[in-house]
N, CA, C and O of each residue as an XYZ file, in Angstrom:
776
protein
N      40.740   -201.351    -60.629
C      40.907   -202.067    -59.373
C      40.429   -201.162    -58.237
O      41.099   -200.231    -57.790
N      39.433   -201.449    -57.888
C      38.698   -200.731    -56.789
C      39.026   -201.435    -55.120
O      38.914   -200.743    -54.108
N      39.424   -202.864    -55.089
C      39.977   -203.243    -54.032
C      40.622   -204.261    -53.937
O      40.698   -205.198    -54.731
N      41.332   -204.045    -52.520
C      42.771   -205.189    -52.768
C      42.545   -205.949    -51.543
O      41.974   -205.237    -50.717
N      42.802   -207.245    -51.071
C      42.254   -207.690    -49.850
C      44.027   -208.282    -49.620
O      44.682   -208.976    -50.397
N      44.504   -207.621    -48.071
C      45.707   -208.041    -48.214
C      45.755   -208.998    -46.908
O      45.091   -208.973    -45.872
N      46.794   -209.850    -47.353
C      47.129   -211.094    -46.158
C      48.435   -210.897    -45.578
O      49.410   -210.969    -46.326
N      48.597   -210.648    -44.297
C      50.044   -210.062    -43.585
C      49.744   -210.599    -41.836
O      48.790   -211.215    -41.360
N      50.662   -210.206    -41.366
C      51.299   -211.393    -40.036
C      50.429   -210.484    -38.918
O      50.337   -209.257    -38.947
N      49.866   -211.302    -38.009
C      49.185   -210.292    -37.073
C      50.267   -210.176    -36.605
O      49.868   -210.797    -35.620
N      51.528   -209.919    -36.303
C      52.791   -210.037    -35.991
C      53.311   -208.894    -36.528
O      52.841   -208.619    -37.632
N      54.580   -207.726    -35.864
C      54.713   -207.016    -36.502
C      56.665   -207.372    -37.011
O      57.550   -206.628    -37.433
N      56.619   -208.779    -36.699
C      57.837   -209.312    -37.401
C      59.415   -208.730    -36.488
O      59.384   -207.959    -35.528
N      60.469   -209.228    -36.985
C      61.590   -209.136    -36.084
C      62.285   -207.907    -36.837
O      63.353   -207.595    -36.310
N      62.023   -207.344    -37.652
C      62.708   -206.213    -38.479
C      61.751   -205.139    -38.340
O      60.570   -205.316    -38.043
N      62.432   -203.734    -38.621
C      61.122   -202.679    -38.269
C      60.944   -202.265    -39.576
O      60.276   -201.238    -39.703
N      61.606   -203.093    -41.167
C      61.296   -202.764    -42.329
C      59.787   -203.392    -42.714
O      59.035   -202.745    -43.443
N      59.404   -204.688    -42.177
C      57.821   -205.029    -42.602
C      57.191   -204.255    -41.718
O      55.991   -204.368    -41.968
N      57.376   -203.400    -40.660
C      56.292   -202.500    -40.636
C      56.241   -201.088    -41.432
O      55.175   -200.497    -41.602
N      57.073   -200.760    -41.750
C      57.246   -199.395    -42.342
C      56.973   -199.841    -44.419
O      56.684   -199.082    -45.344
N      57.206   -201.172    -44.407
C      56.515   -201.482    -45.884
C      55.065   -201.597    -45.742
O      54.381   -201.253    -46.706
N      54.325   -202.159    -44.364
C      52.919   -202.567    -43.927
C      52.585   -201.171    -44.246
O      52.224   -201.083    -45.420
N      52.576   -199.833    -43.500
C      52.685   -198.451    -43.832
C      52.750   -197.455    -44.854
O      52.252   -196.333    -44.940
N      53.340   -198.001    -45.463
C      53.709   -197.486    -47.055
C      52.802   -198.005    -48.086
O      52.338   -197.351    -49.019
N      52.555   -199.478    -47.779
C      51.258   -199.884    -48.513
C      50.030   -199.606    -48.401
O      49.215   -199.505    -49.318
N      49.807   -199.436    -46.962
C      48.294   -198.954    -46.622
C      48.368   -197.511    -47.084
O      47.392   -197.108    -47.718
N      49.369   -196.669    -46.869
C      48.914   -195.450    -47.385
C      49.210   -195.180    -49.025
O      48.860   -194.083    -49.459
N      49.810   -196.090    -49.905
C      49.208   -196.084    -51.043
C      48.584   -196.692    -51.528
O      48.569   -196.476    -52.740
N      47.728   -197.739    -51.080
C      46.356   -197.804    -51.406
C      45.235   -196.797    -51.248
O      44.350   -196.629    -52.087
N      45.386   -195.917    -49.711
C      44.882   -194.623    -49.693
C      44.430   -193.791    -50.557
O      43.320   -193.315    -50.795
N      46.015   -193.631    -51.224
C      46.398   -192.436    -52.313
C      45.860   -192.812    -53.485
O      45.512   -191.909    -54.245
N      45.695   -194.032    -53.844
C      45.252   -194.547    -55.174
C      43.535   -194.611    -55.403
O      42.788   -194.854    -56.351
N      43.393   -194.281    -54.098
C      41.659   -194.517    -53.905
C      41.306   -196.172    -53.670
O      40.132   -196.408    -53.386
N      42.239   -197.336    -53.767
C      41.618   -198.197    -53.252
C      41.420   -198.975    -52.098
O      42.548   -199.257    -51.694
N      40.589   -199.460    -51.371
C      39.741   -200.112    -50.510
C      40.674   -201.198    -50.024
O      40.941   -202.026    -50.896
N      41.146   -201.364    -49.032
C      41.605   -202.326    -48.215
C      40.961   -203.110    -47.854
O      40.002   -202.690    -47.207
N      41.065   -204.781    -48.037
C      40.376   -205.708    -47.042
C      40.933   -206.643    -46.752
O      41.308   -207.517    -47.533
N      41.134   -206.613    -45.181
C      42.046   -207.648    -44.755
C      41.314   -208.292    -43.487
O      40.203   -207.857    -43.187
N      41.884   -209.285    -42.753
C      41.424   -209.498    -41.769
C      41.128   -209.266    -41.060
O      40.798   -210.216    -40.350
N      40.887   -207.741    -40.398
C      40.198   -207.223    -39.345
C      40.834   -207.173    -37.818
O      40.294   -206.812    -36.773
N      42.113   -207.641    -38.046
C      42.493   -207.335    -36.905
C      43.321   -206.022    -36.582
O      43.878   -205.461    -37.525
N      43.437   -205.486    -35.265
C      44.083   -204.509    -35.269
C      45.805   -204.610    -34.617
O      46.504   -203.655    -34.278
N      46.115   -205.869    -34.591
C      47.727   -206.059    -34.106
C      48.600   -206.280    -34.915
O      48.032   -205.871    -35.927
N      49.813   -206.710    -35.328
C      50.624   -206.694    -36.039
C      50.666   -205.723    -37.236
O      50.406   -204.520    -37.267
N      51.068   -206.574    -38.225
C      51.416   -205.951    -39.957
C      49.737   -205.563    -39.986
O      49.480   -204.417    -40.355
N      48.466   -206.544    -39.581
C      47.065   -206.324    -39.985
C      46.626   -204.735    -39.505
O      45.993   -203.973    -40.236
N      47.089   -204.405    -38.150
C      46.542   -203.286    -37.849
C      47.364   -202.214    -37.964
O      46.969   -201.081    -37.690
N      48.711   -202.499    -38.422
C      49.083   -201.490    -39.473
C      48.661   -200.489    -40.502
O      48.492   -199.270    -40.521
N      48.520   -201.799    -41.625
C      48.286   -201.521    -42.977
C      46.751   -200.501    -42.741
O      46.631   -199.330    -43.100
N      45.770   -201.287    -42.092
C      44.841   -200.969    -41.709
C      44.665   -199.429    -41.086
O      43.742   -198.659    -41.350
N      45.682   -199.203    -40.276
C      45.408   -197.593    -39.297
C      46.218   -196.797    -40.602
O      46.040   -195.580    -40.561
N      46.980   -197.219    -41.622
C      47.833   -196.088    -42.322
C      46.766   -196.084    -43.617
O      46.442   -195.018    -44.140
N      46.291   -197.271    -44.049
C      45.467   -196.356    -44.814
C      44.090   -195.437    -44.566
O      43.689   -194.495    -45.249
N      43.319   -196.197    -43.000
C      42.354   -194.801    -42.501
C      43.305   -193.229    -42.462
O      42.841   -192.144    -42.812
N      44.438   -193.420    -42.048
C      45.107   -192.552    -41.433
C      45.455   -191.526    -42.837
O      45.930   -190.459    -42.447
N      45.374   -191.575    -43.848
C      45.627   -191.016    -45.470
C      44.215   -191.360    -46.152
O      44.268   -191.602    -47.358
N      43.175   -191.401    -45.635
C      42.101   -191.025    -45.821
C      41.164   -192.130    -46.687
O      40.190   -191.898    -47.404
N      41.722   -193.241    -46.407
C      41.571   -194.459    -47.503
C      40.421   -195.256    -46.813
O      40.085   -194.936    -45.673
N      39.891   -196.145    -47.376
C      38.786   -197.090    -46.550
C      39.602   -198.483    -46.219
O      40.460   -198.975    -46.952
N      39.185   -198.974    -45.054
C      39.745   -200.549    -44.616
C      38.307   -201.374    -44.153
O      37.608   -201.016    -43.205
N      38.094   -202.265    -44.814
C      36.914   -203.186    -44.601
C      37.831   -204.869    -43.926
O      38.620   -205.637    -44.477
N      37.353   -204.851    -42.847
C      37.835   -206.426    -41.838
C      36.964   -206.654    -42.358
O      35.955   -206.090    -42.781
N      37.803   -208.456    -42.293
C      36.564   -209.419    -42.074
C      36.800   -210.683    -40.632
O      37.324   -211.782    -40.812
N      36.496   -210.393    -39.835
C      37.082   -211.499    -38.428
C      36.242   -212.184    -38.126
O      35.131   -211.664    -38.019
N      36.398   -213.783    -37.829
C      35.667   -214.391    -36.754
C      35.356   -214.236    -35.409
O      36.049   -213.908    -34.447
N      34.623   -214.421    -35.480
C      33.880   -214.514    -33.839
C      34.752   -215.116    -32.945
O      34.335   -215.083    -31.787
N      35.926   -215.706    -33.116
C      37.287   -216.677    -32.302
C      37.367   -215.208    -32.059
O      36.993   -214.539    -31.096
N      37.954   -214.873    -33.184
C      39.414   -213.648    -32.454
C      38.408   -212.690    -32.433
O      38.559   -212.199    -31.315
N      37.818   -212.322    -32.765
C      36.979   -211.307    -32.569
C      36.527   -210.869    -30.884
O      36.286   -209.780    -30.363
N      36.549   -212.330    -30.334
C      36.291   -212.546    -29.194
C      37.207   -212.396    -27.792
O      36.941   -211.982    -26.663
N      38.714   -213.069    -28.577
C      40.124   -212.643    -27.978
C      40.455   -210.855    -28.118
O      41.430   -210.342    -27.570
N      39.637   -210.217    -28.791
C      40.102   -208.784    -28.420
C      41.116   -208.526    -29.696
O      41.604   -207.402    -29.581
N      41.458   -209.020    -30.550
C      42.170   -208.658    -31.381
C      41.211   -207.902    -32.994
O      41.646   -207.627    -34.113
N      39.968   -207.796    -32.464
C      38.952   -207.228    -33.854
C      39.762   -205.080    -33.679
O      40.034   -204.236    -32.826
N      39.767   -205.248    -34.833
C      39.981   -203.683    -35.241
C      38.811   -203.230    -35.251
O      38.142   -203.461    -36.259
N      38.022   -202.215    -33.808
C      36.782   -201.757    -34.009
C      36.519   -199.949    -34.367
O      35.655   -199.117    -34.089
N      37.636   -199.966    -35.028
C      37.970   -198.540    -35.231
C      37.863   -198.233    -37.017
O      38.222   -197.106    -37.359
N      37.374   -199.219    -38.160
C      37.515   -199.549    -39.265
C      36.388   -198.935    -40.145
O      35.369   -198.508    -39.602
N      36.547   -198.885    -41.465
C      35.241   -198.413    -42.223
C      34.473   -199.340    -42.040
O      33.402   -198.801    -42.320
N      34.255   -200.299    -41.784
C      33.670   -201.736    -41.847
C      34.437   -202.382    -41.573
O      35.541   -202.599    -42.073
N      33.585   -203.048    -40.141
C      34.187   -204.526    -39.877
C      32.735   -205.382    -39.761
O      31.642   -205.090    -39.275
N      33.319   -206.723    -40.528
C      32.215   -208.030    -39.990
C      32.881   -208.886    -39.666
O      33.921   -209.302    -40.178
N      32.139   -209.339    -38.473
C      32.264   -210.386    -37.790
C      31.157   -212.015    -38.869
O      30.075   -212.305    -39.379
N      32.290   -212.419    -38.631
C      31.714   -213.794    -39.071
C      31.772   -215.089    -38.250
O      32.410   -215.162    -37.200
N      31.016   -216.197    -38.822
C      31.314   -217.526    -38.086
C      32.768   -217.919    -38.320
O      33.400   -218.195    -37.301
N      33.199   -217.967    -39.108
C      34.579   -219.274    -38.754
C      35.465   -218.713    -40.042
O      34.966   -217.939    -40.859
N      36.719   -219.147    -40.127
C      37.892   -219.154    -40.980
C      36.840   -219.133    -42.621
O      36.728   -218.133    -43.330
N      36.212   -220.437    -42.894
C      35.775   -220.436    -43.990
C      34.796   -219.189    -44.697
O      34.895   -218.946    -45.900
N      33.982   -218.541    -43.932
C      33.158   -217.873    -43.989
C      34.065   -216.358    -44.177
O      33.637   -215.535    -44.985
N      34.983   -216.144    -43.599
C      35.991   -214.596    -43.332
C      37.102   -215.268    -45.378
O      36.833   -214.633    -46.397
N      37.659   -215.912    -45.416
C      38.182   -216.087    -46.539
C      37.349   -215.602    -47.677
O      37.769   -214.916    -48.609
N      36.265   -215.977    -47.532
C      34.877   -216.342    -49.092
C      34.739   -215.348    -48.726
O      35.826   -214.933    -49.129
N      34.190   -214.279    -48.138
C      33.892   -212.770    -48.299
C      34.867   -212.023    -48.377
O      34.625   -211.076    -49.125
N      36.544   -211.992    -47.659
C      37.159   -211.518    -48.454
C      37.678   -211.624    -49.790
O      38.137   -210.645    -50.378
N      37.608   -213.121    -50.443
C      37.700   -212.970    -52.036
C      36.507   -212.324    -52.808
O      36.622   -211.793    -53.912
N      35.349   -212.432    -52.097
C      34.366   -211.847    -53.019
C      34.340   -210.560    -52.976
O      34.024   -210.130    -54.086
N      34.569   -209.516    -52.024
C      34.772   -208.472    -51.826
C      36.215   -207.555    -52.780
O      36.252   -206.472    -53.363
N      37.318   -208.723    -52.524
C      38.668   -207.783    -53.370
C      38.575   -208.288    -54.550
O      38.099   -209.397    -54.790
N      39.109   -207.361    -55.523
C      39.997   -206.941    -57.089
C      41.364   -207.896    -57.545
O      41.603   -208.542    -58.565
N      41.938   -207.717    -56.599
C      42.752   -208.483    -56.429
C      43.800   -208.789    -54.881
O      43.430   -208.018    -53.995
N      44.565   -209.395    -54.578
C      44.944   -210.080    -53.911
C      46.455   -209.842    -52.762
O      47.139   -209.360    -53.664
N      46.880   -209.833    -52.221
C      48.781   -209.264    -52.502
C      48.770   -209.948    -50.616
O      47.896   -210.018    -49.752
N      49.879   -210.240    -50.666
C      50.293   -211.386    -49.227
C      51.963   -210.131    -48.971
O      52.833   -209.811    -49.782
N      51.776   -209.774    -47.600
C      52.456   -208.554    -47.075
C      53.449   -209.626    -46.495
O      52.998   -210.709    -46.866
N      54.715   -209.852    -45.679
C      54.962   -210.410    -44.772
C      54.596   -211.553    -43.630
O      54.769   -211.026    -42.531
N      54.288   -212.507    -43.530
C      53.560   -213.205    -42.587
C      53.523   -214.675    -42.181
O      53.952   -215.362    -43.108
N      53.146   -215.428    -41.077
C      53.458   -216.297    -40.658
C      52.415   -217.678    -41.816
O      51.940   -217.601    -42.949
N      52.457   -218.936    -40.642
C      51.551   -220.026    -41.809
C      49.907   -219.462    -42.575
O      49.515   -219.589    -43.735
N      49.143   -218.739    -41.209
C      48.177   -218.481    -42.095
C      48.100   -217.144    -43.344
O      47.260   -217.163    -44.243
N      48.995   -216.181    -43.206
C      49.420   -215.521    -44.701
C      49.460   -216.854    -45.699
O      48.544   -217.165    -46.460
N      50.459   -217.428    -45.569
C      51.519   -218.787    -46.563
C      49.927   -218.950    -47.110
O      49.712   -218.668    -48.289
N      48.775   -219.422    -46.223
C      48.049   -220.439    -46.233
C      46.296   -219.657    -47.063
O      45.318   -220.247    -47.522
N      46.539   -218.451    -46.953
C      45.748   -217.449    -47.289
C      45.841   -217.073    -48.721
O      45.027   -216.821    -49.610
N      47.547   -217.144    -48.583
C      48.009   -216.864    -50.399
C      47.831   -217.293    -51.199
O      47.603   -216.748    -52.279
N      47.889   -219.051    -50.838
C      48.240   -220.279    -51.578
C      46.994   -220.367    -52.229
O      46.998   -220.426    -53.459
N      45.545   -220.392    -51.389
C      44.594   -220.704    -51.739
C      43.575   -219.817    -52.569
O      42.435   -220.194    -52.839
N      44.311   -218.147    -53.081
C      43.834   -217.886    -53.651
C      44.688   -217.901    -55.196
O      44.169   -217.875    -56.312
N      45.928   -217.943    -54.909
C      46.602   -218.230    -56.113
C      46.609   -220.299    -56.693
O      47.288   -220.855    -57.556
N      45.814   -220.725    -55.981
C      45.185   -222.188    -56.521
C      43.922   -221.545    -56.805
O      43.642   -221.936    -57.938
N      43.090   -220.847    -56.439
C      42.077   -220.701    -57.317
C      42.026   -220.091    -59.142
O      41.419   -220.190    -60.208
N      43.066   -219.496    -58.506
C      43.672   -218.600    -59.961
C      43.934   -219.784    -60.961
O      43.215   -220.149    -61.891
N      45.152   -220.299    -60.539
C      45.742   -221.356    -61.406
C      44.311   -222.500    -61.991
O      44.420   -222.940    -63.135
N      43.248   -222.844    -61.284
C      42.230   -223.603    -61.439
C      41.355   -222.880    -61.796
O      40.272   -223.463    -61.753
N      41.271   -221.581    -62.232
C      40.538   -220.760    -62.986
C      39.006   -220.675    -62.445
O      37.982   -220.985    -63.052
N      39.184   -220.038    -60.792
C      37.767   -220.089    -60.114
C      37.674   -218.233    -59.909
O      36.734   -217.541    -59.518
N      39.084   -217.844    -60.361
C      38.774   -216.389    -60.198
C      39.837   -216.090    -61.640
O      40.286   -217.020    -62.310
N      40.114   -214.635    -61.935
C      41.149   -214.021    -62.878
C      41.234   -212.813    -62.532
O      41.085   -211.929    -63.376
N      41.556   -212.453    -60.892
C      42.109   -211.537    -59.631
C      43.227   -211.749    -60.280
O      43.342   -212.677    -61.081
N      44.482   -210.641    -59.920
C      45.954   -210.875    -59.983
C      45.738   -211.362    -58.379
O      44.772   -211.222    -57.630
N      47.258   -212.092    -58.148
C      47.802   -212.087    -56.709
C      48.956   -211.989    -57.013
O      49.587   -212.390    -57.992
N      49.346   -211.191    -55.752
C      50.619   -210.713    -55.745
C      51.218   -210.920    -54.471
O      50.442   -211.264    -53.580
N      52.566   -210.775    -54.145
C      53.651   -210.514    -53.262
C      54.162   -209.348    -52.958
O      54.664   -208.965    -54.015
N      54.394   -208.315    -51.920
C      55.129   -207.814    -51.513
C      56.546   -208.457    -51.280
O      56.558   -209.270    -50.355
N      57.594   -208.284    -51.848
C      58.800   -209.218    -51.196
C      59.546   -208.063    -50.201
O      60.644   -207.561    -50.443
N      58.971   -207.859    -49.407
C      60.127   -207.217    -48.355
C      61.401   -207.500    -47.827
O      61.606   -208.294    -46.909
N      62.119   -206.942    -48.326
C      63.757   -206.998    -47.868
C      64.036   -208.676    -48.069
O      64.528   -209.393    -47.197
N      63.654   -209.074    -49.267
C      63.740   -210.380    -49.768
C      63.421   -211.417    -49.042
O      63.923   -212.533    -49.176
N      62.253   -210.992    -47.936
C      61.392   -212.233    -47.143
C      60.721   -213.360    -47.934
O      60.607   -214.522    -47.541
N      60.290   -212.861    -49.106
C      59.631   -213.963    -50.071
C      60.618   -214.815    -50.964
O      60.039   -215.724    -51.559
N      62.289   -214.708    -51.243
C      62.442   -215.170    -51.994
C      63.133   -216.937    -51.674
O      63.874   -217.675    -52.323
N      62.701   -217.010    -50.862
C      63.030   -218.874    -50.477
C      61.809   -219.850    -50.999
O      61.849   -221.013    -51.401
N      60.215   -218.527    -50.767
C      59.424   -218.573    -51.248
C      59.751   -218.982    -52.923
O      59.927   -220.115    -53.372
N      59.762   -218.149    -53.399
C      60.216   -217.851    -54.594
C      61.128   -218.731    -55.446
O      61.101   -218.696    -56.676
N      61.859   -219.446    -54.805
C      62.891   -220.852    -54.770
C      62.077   -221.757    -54.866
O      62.154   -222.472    -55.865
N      61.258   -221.963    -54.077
C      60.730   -223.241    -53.728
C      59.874   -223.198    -54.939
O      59.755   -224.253    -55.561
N      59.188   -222.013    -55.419
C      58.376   -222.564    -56.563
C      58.663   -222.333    -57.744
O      57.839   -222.281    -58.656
N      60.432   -222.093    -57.901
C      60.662   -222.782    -59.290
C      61.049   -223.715    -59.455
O      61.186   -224.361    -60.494
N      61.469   -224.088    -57.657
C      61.943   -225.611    -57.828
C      60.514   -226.748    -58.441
O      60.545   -227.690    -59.232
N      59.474   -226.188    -57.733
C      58.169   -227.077    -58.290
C      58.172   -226.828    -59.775
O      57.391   -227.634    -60.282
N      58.618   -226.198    -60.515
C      58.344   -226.047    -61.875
C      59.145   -226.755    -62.957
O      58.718   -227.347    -63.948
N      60.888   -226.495    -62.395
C      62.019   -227.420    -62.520
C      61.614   -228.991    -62.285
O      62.169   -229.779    -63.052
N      60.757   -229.514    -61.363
C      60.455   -230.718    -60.431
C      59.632   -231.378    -61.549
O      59.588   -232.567    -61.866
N      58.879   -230.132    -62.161
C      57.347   -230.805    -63.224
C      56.439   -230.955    -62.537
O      55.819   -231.962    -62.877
N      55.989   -230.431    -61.662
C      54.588   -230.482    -60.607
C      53.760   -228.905    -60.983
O      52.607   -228.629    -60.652
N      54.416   -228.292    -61.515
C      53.833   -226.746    -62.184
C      54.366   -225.794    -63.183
O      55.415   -225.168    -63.030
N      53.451   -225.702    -64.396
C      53.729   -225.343    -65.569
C      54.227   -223.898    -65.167
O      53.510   -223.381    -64.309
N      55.471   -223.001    -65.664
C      55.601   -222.139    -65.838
C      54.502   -221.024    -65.753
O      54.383   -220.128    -64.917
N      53.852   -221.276    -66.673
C      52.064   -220.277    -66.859
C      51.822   -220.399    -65.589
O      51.594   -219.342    -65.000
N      51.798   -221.516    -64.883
C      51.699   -220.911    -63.278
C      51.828   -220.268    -62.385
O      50.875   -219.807    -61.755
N      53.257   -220.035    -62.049
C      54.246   -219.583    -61.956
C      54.143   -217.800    -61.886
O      54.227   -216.928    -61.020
N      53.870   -217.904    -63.620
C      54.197   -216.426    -64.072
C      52.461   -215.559    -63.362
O      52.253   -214.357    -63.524
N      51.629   -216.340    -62.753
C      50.490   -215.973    -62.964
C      50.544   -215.022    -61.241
O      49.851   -214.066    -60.891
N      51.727   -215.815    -60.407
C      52.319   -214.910    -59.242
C      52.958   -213.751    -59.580
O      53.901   -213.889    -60.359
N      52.615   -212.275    -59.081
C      52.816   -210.964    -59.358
C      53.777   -210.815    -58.126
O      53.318   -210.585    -57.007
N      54.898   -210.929    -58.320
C      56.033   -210.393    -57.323
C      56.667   -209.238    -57.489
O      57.067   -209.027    -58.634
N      56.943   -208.178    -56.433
C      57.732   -207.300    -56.544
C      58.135   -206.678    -55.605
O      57.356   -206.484    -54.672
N      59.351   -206.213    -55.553
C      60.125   -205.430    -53.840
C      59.494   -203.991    -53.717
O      59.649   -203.381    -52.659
N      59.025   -203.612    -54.410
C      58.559   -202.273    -53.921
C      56.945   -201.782    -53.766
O      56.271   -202.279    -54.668
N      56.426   -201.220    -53.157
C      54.825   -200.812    -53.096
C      54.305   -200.585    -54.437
O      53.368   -201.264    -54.857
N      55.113   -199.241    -55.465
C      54.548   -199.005    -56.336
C      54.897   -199.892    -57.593
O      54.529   -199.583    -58.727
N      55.517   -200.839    -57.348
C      56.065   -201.575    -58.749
C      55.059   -202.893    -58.569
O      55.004   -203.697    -59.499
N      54.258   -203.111    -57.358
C      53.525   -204.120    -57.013
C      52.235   -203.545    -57.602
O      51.611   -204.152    -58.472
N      51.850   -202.370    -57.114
C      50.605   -201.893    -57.264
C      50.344   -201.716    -58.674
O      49.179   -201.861    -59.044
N      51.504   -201.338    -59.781
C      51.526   -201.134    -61.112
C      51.381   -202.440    -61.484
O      50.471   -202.584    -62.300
N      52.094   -203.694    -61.102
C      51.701   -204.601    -61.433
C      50.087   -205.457    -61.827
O      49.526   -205.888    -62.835
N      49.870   -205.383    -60.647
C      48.067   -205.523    -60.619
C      47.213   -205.066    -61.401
O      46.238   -205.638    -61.888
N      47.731   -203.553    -61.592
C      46.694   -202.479    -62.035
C      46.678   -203.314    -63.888
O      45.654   -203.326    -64.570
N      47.875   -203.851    -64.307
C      48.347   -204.028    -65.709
C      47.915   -205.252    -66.205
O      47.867   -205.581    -67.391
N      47.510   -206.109    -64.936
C      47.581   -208.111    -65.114
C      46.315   -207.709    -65.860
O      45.330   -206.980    -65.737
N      47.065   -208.876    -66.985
C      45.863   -209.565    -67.767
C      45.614   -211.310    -67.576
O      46.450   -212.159    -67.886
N      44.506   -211.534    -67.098
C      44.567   -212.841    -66.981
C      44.716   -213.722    -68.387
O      44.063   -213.702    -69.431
N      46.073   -214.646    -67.873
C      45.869   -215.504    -68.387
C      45.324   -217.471    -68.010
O      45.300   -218.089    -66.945
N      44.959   -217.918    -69.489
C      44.366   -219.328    -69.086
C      44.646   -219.674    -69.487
O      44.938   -219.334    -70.634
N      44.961   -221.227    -68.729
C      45.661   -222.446    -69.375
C      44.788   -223.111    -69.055
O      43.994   -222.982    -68.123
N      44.928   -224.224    -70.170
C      44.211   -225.793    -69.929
C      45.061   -226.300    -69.111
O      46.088   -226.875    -69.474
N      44.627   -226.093    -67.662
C      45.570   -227.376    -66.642
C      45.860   -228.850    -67.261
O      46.936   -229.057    -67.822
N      45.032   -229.712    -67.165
C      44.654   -231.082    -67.679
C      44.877   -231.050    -69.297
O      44.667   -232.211    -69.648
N      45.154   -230.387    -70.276
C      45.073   -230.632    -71.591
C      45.635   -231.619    -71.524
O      44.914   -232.590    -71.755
N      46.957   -231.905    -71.235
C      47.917   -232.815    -71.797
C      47.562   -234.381    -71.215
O      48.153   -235.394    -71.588
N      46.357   -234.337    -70.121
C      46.156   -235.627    -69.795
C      44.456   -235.867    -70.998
O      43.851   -236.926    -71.165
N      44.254   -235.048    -71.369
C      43.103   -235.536    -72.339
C      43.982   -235.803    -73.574
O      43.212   -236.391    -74.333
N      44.972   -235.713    -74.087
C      45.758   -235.898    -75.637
C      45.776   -237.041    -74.733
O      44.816   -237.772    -74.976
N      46.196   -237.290    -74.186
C      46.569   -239.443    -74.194
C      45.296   -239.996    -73.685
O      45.377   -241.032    -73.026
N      43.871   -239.352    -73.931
C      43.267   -240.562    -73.249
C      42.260   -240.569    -74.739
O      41.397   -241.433    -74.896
């Protein structure tokens, strides 16, 4: 795993534990030798993670639109930053760019950042781990809600298990380093009845 592209709150949140986990992660990705790529901004949890792993000698590659890029929120202090056209264009180069995946703390567009690469997973358009940081148990309502979808019958277990959760930096990062993808036939069970 040469790089991790992480999704976290330009926000530095109401607790001073998601910044000091934002911190702890960027500088062991540092330590591990791998490559940060996140959104490119330099405020909240983003320009955190971002200044602690330059700051321990690590690389951070943004990727920002030309919106915020424009509002003053671009991190121009980075190993690489690109500016892009729009939301769609900053997503697709950060999946093509990271190894795998991990969602830090953060508001709808984290939620919305996560979702869509762990639906690619589940629909087998990548076999990246994604993972969770659960800080001070911010993710686990998260975490509720999608066993309730599983309990509900809207998502197979194998789904499920294919989310890499864990409360600590290095039990996350071991995680990743270990995932083996697995695949399921989404649809099997609607081709046996047809």
């Amino acid at each position: 795993m040469r790089s991790v592209c992480v999704y976290c709150g330009s926000s530095s949140g109401a607790e001073p534990v998601y910044a000091e986990a934002a911190r702890e992660f960027g500088r062991a990705l540092a330590e591990a030798g791998i490559t940060l790529v996140y959104g490119g901004g330099k405020v909240g949890l983003m320009g955190i993670v971002a200044d602690e792993a330059m700051k321990h000698g690590g690389k951070a590659v943004g990727v920002i639109p030309e919106l915020l890029f424009g509002k003053e929120v671009g991190h121009t202090g980075l190993t690489q930053l690109h500016v892009v056209k729009d939301m769609h264009e900053r997503k697709k180069m950060m999946a093509d760019l990271a190894d795998a995946f991990v969602a830090l703390p953060g508001g709808v567009g984290t939620y919305e950042e996560l979702f869509e690469v762990y639906t690619w997973a589940q629909l087998g358009y990548h076999q990246k781990p994604v993972g969770v940081l659960n800080v001070a148990g911010y993710f686990d309502p998260l975490k509720a809600m999608l066993d309730h979808t599983v309990k509900a019958g809207f998502m197979r277990q194998a789904y499920l298990d294919l989310l890499q959760m864990a409360d600590t930096t290095s039990a996350l990062i071991d995680k990743l380093q270990r995932y083996e993808p697995v695949v399921v036939a989404k649809w099997s069970e609607h081709r046996k009845e047809v």
